[in-house]
C-alpha positions as CSV (number, residue, x, y, z in Angstrom):
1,X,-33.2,34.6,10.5
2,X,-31.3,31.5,9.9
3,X,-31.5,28.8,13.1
4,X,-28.3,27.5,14.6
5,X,-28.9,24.2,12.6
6,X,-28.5,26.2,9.7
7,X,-25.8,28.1,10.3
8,X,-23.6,25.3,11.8
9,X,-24.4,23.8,8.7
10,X,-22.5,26.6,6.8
11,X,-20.4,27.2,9.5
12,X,-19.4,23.2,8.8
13,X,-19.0,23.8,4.7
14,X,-16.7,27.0,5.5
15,X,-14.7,25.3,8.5
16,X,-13.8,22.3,6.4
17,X,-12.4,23.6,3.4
18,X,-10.2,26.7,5.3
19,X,-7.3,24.5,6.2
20,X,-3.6,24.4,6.0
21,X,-4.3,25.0,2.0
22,X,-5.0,28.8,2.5
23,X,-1.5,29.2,2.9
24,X,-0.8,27.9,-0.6
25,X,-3.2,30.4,-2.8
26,X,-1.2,33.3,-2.8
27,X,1.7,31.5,-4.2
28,X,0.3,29.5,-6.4
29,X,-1.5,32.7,-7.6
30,X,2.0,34.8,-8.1
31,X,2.9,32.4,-10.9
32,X,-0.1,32.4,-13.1
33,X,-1.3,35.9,-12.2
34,X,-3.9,36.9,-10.0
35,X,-6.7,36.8,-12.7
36,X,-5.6,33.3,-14.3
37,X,-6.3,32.2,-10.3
38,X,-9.6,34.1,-10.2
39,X,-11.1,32.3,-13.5
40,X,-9.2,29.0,-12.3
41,X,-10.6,29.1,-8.3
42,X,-14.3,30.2,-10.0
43,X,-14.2,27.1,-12.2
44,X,-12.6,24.7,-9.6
45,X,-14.8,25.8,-7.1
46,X,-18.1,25.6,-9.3
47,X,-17.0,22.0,-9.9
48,X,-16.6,21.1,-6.7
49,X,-19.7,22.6,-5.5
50,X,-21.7,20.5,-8.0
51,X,-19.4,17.7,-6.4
52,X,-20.8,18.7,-3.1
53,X,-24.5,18.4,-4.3
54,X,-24.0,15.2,-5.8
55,X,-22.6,13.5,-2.8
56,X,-25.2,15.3,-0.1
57,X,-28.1,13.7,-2.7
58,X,-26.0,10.1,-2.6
59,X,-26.1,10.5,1.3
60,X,-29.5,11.3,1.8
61,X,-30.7,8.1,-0.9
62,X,-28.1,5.6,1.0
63,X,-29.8,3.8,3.9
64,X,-26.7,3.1,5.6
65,X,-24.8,5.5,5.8
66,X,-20.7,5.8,5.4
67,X,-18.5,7.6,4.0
68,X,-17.2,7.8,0.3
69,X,-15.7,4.3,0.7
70,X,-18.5,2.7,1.8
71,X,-21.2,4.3,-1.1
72,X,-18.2,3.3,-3.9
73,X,-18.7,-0.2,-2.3
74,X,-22.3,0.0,-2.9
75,X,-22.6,1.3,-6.1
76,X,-19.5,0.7,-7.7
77,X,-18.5,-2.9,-6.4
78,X,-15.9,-4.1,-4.9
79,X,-13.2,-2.6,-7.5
80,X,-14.5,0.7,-6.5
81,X,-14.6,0.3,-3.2
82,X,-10.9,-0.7,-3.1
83,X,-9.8,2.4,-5.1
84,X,-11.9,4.8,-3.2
85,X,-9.3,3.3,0.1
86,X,-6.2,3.5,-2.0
87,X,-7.3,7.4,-2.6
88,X,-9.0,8.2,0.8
89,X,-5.6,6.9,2.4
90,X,-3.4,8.9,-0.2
91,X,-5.2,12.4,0.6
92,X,-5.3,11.4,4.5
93,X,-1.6,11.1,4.7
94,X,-0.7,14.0,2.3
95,X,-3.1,16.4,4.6
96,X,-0.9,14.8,7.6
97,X,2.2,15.5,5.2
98,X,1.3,18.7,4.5
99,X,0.8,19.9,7.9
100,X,4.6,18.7,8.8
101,X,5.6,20.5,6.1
102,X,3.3,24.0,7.7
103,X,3.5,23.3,10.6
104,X,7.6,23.2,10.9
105,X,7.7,26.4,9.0
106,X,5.4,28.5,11.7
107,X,7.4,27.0,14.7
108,X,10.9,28.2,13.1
109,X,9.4,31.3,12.5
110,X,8.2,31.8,15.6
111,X,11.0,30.3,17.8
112,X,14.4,29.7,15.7
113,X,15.3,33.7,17.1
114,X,15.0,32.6,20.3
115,X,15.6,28.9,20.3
116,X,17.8,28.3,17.1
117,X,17.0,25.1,15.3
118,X,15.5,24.8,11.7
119,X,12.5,24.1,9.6
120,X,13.1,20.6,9.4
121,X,13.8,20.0,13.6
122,X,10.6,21.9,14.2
123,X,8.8,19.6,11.6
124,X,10.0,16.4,13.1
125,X,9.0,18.3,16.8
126,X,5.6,18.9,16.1
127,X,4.8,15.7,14.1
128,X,6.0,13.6,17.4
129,X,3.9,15.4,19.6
130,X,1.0,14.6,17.4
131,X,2.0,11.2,17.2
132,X,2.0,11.1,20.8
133,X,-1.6,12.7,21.0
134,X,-3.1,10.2,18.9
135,X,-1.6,6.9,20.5
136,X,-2.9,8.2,23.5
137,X,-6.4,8.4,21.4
138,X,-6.4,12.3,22.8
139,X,-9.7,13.4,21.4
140,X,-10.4,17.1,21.4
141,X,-13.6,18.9,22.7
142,X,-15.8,20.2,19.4
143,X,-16.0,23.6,21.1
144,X,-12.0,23.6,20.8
145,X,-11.3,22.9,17.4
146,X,-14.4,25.7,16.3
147,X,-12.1,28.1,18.5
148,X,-9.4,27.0,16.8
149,X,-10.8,27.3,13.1
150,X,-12.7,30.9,14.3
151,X,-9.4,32.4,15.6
152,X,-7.7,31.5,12.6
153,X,-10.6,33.2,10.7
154,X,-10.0,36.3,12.8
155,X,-6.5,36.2,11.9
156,X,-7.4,36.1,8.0
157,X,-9.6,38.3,7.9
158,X,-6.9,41.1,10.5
159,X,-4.2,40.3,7.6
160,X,-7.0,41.5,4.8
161,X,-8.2,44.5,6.3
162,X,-5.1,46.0,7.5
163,X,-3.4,44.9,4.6
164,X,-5.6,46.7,2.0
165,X,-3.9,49.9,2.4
166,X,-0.9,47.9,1.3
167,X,-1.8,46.9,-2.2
168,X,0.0,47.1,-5.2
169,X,-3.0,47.2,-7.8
170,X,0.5,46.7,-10.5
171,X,1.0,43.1,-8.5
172,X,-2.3,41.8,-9.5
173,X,-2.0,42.4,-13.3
174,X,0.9,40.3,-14.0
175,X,-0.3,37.1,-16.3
176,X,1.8,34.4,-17.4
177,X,-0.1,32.0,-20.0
178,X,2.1,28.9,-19.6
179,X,1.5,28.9,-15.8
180,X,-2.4,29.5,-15.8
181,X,-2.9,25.9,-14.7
182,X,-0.3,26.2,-12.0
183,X,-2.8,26.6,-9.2
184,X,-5.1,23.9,-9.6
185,X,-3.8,21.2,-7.3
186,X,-3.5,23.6,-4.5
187,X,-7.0,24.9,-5.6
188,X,-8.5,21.7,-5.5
189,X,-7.1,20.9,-2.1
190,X,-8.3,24.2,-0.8
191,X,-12.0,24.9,-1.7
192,X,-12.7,20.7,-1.1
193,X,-15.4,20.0,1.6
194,X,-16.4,16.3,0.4
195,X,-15.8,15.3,4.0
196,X,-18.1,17.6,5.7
197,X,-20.9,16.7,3.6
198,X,-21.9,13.4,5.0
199,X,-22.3,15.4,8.6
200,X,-24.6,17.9,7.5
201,X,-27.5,15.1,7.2
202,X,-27.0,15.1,10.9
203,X,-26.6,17.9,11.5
204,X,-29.7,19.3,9.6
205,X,-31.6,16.3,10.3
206,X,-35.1,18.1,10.4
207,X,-34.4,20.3,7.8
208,X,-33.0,17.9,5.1
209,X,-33.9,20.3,2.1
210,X,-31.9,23.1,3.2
211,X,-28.7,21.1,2.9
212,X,-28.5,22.6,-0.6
213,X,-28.7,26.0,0.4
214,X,-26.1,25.5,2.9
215,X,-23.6,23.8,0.5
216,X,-23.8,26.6,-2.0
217,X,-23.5,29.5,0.9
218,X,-20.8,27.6,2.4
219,X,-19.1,27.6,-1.3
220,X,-19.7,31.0,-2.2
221,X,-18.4,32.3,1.1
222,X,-15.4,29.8,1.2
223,X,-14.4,31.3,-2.4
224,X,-14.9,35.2,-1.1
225,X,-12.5,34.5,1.5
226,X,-10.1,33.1,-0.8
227,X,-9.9,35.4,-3.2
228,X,-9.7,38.4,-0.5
229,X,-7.1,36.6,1.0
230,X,-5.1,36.2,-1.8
231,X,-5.6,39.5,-3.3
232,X,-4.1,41.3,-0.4
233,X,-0.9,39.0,0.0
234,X,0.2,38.6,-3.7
235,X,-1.0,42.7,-3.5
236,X,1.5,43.4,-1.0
237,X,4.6,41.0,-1.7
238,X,3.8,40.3,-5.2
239,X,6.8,38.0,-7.2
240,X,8.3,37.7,-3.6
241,X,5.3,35.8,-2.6
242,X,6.4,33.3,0.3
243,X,5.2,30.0,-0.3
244,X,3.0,29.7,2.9
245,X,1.8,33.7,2.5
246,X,2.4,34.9,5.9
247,X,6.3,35.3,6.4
248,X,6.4,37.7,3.5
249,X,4.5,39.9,5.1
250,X,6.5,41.1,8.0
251,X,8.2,44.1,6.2
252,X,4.8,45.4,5.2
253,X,2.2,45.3,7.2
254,X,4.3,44.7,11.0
255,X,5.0,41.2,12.5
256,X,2.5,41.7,15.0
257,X,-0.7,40.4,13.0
258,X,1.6,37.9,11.4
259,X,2.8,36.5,14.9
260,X,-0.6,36.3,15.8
261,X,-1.3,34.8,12.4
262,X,1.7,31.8,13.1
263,X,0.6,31.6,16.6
264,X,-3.4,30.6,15.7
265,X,-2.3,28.9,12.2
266,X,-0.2,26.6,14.1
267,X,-3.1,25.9,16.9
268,X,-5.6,25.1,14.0
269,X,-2.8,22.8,11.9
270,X,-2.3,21.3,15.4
271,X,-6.4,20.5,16.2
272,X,-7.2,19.3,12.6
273,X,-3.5,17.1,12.2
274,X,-4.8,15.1,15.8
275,X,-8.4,15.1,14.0
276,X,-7.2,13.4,11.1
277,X,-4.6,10.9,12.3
278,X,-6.9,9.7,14.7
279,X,-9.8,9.1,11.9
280,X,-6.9,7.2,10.1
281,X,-5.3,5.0,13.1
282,X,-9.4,4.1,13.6
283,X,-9.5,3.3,9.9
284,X,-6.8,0.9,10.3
285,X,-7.7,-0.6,13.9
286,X,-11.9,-1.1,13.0
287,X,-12.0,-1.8,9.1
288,X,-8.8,-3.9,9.0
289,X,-8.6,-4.9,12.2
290,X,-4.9,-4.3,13.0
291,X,-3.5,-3.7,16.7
292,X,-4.1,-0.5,17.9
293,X,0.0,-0.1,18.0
294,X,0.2,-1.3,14.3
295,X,-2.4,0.7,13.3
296,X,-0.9,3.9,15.7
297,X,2.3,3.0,13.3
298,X,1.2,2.9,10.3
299,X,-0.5,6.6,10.7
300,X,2.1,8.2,12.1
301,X,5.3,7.0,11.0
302,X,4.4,6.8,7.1
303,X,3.9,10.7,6.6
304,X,7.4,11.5,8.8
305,X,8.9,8.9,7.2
306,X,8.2,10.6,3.1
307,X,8.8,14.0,4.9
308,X,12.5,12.7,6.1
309,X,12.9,11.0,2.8
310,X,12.8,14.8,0.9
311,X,9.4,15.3,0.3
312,X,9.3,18.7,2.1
313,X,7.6,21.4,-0.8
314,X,4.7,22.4,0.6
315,X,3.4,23.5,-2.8
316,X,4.5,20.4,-4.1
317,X,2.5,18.2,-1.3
318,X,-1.3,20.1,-1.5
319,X,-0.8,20.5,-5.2
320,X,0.1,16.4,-6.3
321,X,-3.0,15.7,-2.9
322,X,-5.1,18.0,-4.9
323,X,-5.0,17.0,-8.4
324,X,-4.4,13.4,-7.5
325,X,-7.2,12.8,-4.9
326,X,-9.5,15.7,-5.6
327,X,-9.5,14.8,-9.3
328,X,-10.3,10.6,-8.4
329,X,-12.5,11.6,-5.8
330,X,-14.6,13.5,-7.9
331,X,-15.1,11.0,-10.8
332,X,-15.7,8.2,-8.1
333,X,-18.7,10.3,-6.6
334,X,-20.2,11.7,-10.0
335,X,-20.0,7.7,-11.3
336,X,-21.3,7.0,-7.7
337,X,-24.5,9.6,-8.3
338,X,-25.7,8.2,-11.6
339,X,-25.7,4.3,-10.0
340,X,-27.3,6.0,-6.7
341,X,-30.2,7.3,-8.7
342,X,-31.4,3.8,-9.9
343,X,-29.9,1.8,-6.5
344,X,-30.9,4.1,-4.1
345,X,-32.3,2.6,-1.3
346,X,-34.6,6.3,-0.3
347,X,-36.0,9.2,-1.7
348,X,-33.8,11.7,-1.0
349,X,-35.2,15.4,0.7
350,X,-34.0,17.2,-2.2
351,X,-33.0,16.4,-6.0
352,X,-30.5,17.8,-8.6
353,X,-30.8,17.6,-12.1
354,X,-27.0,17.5,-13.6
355,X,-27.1,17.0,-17.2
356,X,-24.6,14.1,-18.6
357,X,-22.8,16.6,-20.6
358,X,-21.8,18.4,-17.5
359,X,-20.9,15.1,-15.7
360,X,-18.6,14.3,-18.5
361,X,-17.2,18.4,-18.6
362,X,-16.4,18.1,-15.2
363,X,-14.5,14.8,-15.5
364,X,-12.8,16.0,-18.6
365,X,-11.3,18.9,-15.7
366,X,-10.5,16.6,-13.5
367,X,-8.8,14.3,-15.5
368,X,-6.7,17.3,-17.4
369,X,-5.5,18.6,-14.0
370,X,-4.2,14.7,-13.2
371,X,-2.9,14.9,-16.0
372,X,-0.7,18.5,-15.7
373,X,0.2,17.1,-12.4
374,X,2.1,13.9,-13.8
375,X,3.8,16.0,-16.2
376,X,4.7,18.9,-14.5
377,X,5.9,16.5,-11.9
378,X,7.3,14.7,-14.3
């Protein structure tokens, strides 16, 4: 039987990557067709898991240990250390963008029957009260935010099994060729756990070799999920497909287990929004030494400000953070992993062997979905 080590390990992998992009799949899915996603979420997420493996093994040879900045400092210079900041602030801010975006469109639906208002009121409501959280530096309890993330699981997995009897095997055979790479920004941005990874060293610190194991469990049962999840909704609401999954629902399957969806989706936006504007304002304050009220500013008022400006598509926002910082991300670490292997400062507890030509195959992805991004964009 695993030990708890272990299986907060996994639990860490699993926890990370089921965020506010969930709510994108099914969406994303209705326009290429639900097999197009299936092929596009197997390669993606194969990628990333390599991705995964290749940064645990840069972690564990790295002596002082960081975060992706900090090992692009290292082994890629200065240059690379100042893109890796350019892109680790881009997908910070997108996330915080993205859950504005989310997290506006549960409130209304929840409250706008009782309270009036609209999407974009409820929006602006809950992005001050998570401004106000993190300039008081209110720093959740662990146990909370696993509550959180678990609920939300319950609430996933309560929308897949009483939605079952719901499918429409005809809504998962539609295809549509010249949208098959629709879905990989919001892909990308989905099945990423880069962030977790440097934590599972800790976390598995006498038990260093099983980090592997746990990455790929974590994956495989991240991707399950996914496509589950993804098969009921676009099963049940096919081309009508909302574009945060859950609203659509409500005719088939009974508001009650999408209320309860809303209610927990908007408590787990909530706990990982305060997570990550707090990591930011502590980027700002401790690395470059602003004020902590300049440094409060420039973390909150930068996402509200783009979402007042018009950037308010939610597909739009986790599909250009996908491509855009996934895609970067990824090259910076598999670039990092070749320089780590001959700079490397330990020998690591475990060792993969990832052939160049399946470096430069994974880049190749990366790089196209940048790409389809700036066009379709464009």
């Amino acid at each position: 039987m695993p030990d708890k080590s272990y299986i907060y390990a996994v639990s860490t992998i699993i926890g990370t990557s089921i965020g506010a992009g969930i709510f994108s799949l099914p969406f994303v899915a209705s326009k290429s067709g639900f097999f197009s996603f299936v092929i596009l979420i197997f390669i993606l997420g194969l990628i990333m898991l390599v991705l995964s493996l290749m940064y645990a093994e840069i972690t564990l040879r790295t002596r002082n240990k960081g975060r992706l900045v900090g090992y692009c400092g290292k082994y890629l210079g200065k240059n690379g250390k100042k893109f890796a900041t350019v892109i680790t602030l881009f997908a910070l801010y997108a996330n915080m963008l993205a859950y504005i975006i989310i997290g506006g469109k549960f409130l209304d639906a929840l409250f706008s029957n009782y309270f009036g208002g609209s999407e974009f009121i409820y929006s602006i409501a809950i992005a001050i009260f998570i401004s106000v959280c993190i300039y008081i530096n209110l720093k959740l309890i662990s146990i909370i935010e696993l509550l959180m993330v678990s609920f939300l699981a319950v609430t996933i997995s309560g929308v897949i099994f009483r939605g079952i009897a719901f499918v429409d095997i005809g809504n998962l055979l539609t295809f549509d060729v010249s949208q098959s790479f629709f879905p990989f920004g919001a892909i990308l941005f989905s099945v990423g756990a880069l962030s977790a990874v440097p934590m599972l060293e800790h976390i598995m610190k006498n038990e260093q070799k099983r980090i592997q194991s746990a990455i790929i469990l974590g994956s495989i049962i991240t991707a399950i999920i996914y496509i589950l999840f993804v098969a009921v909704i676009l099963g049940i609401t096919g081309s009508h497909t909302s574009d945060e999954a859950l609203l659509g629902l409500n005719l088939s399957i009974g508001n009650g287990i999408v209320t309860m969806g809303l209610i927990f989706g908007i408590f787990a936006i909530a706990t990982s929004f305060l997570m990550i504007g707090i990591n930011l304002k502590e980027v700002f304050w401790y690395d470059y030494h602003l004020s902590k009220k300049k440094s409060w500013a420039l973390t909150c008022f930068v996402p509200i400000a783009i979402f007042v400006l018009g950037l308010r598509d939610f597909i739009t926002v986790v599909s250009i953070a996908g491509s855009i910082t996934g895609g970067f991300a990824g090259i910076l670490i598999i670039i990092s992993f070749y320089k780590a292997k001959k700079m490397g400062d330990l020998n690591p507890a475990f060792k993969i062997n990832v052939p160049i030509m399946l470096s430069v195959f994974m880049v190749l992805i990366l790089l196209l979905g940048i790409l389809y991004q700036f066009v379709y964009r464009g």
